[in-house]
N, C-alpha and C positions, 0 to 999 in steps of 0.2 A: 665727774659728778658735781654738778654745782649744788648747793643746799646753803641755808641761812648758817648763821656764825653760831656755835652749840658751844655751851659752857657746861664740861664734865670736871669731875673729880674722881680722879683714880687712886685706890686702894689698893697698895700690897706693900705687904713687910721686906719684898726684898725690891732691890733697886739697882742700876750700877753705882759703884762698884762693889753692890754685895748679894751674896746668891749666886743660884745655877741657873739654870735654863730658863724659867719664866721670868729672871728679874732684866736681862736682855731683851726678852720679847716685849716683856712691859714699856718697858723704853722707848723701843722702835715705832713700835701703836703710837707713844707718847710722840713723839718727836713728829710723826708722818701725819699726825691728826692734827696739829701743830701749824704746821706745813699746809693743810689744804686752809689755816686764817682762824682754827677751831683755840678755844682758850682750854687748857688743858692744865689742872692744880693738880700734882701727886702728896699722895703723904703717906711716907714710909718709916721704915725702922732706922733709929741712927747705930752707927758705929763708929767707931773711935777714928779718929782724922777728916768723915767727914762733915763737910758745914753745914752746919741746922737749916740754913735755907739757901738755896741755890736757885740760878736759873741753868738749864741746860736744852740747849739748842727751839730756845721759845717756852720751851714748859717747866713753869713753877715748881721746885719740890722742896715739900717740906718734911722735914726730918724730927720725930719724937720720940723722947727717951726712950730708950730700953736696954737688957741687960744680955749682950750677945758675945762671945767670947771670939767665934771666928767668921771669915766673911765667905766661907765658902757652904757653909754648914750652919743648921740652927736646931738645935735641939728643944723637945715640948715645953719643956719650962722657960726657955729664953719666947718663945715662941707667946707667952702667955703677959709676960712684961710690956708685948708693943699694944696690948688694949687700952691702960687709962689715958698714956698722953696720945696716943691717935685717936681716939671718942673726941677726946677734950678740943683739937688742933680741927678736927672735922664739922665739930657744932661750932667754932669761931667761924672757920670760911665760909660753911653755909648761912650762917647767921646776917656774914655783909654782901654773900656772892648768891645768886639765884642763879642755881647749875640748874640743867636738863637734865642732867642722868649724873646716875651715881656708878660707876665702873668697877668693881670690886674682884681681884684674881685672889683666887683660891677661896674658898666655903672658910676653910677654916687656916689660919685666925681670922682673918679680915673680916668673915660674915656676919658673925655674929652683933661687931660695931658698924657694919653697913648697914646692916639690916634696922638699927636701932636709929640711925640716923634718916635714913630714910624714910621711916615712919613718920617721923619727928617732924621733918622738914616735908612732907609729900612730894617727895623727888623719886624717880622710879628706880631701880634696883636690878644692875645687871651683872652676874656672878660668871666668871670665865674659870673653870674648872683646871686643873692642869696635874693631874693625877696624884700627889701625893694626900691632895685633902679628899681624896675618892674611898672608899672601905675597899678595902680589899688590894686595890691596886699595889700596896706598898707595905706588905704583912711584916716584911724583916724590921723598919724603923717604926710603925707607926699602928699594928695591929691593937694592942693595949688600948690608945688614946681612941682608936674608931667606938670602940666598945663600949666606950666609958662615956663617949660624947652620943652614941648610936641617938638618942632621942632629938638630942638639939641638933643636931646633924639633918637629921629628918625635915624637920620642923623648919629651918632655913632652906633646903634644898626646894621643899614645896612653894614657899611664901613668899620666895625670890620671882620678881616680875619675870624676870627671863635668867638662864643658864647658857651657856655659850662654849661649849667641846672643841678641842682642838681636833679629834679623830673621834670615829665611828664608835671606835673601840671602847672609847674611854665613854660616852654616850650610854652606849650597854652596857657599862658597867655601874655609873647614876641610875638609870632606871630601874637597874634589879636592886638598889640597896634602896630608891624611892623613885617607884613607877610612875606616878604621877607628875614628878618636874618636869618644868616643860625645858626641853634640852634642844638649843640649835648647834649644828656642827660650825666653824669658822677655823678654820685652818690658820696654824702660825702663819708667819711672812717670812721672808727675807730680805735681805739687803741682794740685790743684783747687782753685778758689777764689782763687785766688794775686789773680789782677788784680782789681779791682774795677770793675764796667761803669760805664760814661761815655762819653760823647760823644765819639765820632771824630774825627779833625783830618786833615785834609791832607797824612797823612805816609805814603810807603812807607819801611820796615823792611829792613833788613839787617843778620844777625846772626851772627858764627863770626871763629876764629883768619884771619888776612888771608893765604890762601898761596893762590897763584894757581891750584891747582886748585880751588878753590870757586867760581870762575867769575863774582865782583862785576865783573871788569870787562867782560865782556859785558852783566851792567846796564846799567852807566853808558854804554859805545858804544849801548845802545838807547835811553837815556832825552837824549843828551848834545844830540841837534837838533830837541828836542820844548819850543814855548813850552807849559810848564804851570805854574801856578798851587798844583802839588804841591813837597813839599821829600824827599827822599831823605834816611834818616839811617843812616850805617853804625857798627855798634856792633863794637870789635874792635882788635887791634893784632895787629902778625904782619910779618915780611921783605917782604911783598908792598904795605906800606900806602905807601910813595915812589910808587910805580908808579902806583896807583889816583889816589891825590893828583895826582898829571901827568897822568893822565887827567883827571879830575874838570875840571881848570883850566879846559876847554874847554868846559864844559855849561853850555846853558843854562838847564836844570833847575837847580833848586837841591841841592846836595850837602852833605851836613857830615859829617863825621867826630867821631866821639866818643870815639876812643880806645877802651883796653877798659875795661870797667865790672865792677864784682862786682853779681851779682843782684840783692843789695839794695841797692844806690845808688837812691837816690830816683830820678834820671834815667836808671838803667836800668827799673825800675819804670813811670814816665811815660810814656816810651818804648813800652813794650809796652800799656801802657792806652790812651794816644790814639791809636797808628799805625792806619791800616785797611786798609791791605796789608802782605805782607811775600814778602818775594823770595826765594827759596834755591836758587842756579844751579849747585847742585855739580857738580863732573864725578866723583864717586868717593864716597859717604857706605855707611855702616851703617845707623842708626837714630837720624837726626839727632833729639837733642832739642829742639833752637832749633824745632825744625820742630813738637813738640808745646808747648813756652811759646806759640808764635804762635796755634796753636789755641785753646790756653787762655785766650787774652788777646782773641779771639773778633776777626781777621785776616781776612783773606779772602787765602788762601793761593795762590801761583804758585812750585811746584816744580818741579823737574829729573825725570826719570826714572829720575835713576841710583839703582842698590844699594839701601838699603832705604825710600826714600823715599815711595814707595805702598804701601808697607805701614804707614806712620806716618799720610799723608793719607787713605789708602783715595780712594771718591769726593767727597769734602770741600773740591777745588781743584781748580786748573788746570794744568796739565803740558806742560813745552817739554822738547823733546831737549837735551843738556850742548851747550854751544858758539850756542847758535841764538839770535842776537841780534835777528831777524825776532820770532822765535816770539812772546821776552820782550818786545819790543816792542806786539807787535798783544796780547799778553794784558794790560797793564798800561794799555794805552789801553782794552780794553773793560770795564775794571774801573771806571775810570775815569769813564767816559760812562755806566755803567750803574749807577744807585745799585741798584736792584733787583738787579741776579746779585751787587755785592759784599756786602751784607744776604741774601743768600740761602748764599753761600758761608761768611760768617763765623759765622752762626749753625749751617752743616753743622758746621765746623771745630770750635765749640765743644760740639757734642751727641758727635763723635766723642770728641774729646777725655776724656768723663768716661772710657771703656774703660779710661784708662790710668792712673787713678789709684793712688797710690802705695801705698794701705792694700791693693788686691787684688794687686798686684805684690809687695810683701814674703811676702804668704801664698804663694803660689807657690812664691818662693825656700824660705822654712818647711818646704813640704809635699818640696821636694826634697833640703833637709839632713837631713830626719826618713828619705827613703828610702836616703840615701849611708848616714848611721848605722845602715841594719839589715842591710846589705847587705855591706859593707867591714869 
């Protein structure tokens, strides 16, 4: 896709290295927009070690106070500190830089200072959803604050030039809280190529923030009175990892814990190269990425059926109901005992997986800032 040179600014509080799963995707967008010659300024939340302004692989970011204790997790009131210095750092660059679009993930926090900016400057306004700032999608951390926000929630959902869903799912879940936004689907991306093929090892995978709705510990009650010769390895940190750890104590599986890892940690790397399964029991996702690294790293996959989880595996794996410690059992034994269905599934996993590469996902987003700007 050739198109003229577009100067965006992207908004979100999490970034690498801090945050879960959108603050990676954010990146990649960043980097790959970058890459096709596009100018690309982020301004996110700082945390402690890193540098207030950075370049990274082409795209500017800049980093404004705020008060965050960890970088894997952000709770509402930390959440609440990254508005005055990101308003304040967002009215300076639009003041000397004439962007095209204003790129904003998650409704909320970000929305509220995009939406203000935008106005301000009449630059158009594109809001990327990724389910924790959805009502409903995420009752255990965040039901309280939907409630409490429900009106300006609204009021942003609607006013935002465009919305942009990673899954179906998560889509129908914007419109019943406000039917009116106008919501496009755009599917995360991937890095392709990322893993390098090698020889399998003995490992099942487990990969995401450690909060007890993602449902690791029904793993571990499935795998804890099974003698096998497998090792379980959970990649992660989060309030829920005491808990799993007491669980674990009792298996006679082998368990490990590895804490959380940044992507490019060799041993998160390794990790995803030699596992040949990988588990993901959530009770509540969007469009888990962990769930396209696994494909990519050519997995043989055993997910949940929640939210937008088959539309990420498609038929590419194996599917248990959220909570079904039976299911995840009798599926990771016949993965197990069958070199043939796990060789047959990881190679579905990794032919699916090209769909999602990062290079046709940025054109996407492209083709949709190109139609906000003719429009708005």
């Amino acid at each position: 896709m050739t198109v003229s040179r577009l100067k965006i600014l992207m908004l979100n509080h999490e970034f690498p290295p801090v945050g879960g799963g959108a603050s990676p995707v954010t990146y990649d967008l960043c980097r790959h927009l970058a890459q096709k010659g596009h100018q690309v300024d982020v301004v996110t939340m700082h945390f402690k070690g890193t540098p207030r302004e950075a370049c990274m692989d082409g795209v500017r970011v800049f980093r404004t106070p705020a008060i965050r204790k960890r970088a894997d997790i952000c709770h509402a009131h930390e959440l609440a500190t990254f508005y005055p210095g990101a308003l304040i750092k967002a009215l300076q660059l639009t003041r000397t830089t004439h962007y095209d679009i204003i790129h904003c993930h998650f409704l909320v926090p970000g929305g509220p200072l995009a939406w203000l900016v935008s106005r301000w400057r009449r630059i158009p306004l594109l809001v990327t959803c990724h389910g924790t700032d959805v009502p409903e999608h995420n009752p255990e951390r965040f039901q309280w604050m939907h409630k409490l926000i429900g009106p300006a929630w609204r009021f942003l959902a609607r006013h935002a030039d465009q919305i942009t869903s990673p899954s179906e799912y998560l889509k129908t879940a914007i419109h019943r809280a406000c039917p009116d936004a106008r919501v496009q689907v755009i599917p995360n991306g991937i890095t392709l190529n990322r893993f390098e093929p090698g020889p399998k090892k003995k490992q099942i995978l487990m990969c995401s923030r450690l909060l007890a709705f993602k449902g690791f510990q029904h793993v571990i009650e499935a795998v804890k009175d099974l003698d096998l010769d497998w090792t379980v390895h959970i990649i992660g940190d989060g309030p829920y990892l005491p808990e799993l750890k007491r669980l674990a104590g009792s298996s006679i599986t082998p368990i490990q814990f590895t804490g959380w890892l940044d992507k490019t940690d060799p041993e998160f790397v390794a990790l995803y190269r030699e596992s040949a399964i990988f588990v993901f029991p959530s009770e509540a996702e969007n469009f888990p990425t962990v769930l396209l690294e696994a494909m990519s790293a050519r997995m043989a996959i055993i997910s949940s059926t929640a939210g937008g989880c088959r539309e990420v595996v498609g038929d590419a794996g194996m599917y248990v109901s959220p909570g079904d410690v039976a299911g995840i059992r009798e599926s990771i034994v016949k993965l197990i005992e069958s070199d043939s269905e796990r060789e047959r599934l990881a190679q579905a996993a990794l032919e699916r997986a090209g769909r999602f590469g990062w290079d046709t996902i940025a054109d996407q987003f492209i083709e949709t800032y190109q139609g906000l700007m003719q429009t708005t």
